[in-house]
C-alpha positions as CSV (number, residue, x, y, z in Angstrom):
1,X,43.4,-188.6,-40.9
2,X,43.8,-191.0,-37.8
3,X,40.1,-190.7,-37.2
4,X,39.7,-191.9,-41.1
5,X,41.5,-194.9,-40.9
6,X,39.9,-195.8,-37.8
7,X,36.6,-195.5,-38.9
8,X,37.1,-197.4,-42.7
9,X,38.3,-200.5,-43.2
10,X,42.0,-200.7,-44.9
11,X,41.1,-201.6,-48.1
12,X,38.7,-198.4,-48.5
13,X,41.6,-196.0,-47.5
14,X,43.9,-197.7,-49.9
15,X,43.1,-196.0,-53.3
16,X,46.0,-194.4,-54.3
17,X,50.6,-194.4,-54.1
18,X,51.9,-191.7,-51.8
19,X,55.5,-193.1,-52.5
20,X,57.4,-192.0,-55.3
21,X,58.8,-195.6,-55.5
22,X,55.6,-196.8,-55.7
23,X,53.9,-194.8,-58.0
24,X,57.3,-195.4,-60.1
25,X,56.6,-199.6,-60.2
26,X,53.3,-198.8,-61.4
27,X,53.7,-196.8,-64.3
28,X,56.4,-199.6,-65.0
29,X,54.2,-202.1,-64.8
30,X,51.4,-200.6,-66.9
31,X,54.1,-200.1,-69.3
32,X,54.8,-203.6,-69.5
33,X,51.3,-204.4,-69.3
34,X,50.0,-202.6,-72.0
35,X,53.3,-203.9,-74.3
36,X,52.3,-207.5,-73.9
37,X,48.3,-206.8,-74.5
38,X,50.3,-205.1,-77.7
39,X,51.2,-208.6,-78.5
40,X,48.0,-209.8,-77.8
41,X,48.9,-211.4,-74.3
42,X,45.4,-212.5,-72.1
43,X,44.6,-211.0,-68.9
44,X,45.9,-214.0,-67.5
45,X,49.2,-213.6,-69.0
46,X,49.2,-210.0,-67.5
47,X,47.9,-210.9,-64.0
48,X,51.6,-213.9,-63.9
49,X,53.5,-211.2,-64.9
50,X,52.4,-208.7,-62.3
51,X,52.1,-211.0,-59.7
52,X,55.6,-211.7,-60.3
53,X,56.9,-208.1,-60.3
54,X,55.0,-207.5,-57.1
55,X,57.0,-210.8,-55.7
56,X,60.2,-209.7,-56.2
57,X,59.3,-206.4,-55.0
58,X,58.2,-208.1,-51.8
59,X,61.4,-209.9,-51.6
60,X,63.8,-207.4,-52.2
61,X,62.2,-204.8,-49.8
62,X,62.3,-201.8,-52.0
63,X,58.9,-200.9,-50.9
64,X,57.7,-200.7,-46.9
65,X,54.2,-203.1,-46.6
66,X,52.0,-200.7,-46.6
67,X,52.8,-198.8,-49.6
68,X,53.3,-202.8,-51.2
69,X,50.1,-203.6,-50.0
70,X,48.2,-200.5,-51.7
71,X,50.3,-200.9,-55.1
72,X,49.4,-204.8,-55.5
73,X,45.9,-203.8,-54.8
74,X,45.9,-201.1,-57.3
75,X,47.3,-203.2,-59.8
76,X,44.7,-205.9,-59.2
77,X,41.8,-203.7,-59.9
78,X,43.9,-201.9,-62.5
79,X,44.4,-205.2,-64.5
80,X,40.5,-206.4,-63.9
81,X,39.2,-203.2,-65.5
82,X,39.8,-203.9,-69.3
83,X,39.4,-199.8,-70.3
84,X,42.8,-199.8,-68.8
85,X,44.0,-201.3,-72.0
86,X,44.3,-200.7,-75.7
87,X,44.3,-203.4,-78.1
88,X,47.0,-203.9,-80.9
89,X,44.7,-201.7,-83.4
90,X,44.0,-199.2,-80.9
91,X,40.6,-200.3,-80.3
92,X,40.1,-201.8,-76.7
93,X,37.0,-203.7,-78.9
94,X,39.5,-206.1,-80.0
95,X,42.3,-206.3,-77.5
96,X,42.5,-210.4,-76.4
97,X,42.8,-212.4,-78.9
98,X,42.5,-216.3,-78.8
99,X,46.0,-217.1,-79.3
100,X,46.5,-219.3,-82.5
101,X,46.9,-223.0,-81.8
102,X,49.9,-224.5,-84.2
């Protein structure tokens, strides 16, 4: 495994949670994800709201960096991909909204 992580670059090894803690804050956060894309929250509403989970995961240590560093990259791609979602109909077809002005 050494000779693996020599060879790629960190990002390419970092694909998936070995930590139980970690692999526990993501389902919790695609929880919450997919409950505010339920009420018809953009991606960009999703992408504050991760970004500050993964802050205050950062600041209260719970995680070691590594395994922080492969769950906020996991999320990133995670939210990016928009099959990851279902919309408020249960079609992924209609899943952002504009939000009504008023």
């Amino acid at each position: 495994m050494a000779g693996c992580e020599e060879r790629l670059p960190c990002s390419e090894t970092m694909t998936s949670l070995d930590h139980p803690d970690a692999i526990r804050h993501f389902q919790s956060l695609c929880d919450a994800c997919q409950e505010l894309t339920s009420r018809n929250m953009t991606p960009s509403d999703l992408r504050l709201y991760a970004d500050g989970y993964l802050h205050s995961l950062r600041n209260c240590q719970k995680l070691d960096s590594r395994d922080l560093e492969k769950l906020e990259n996991l999320v990133e791609r995670w939210i990016l991909d928009p099959s990851s979602f279902i919309g408020p109909d249960g079609d992924f077809n209609s899943l952002f909204y504009k939000k009504e002005v008023g």
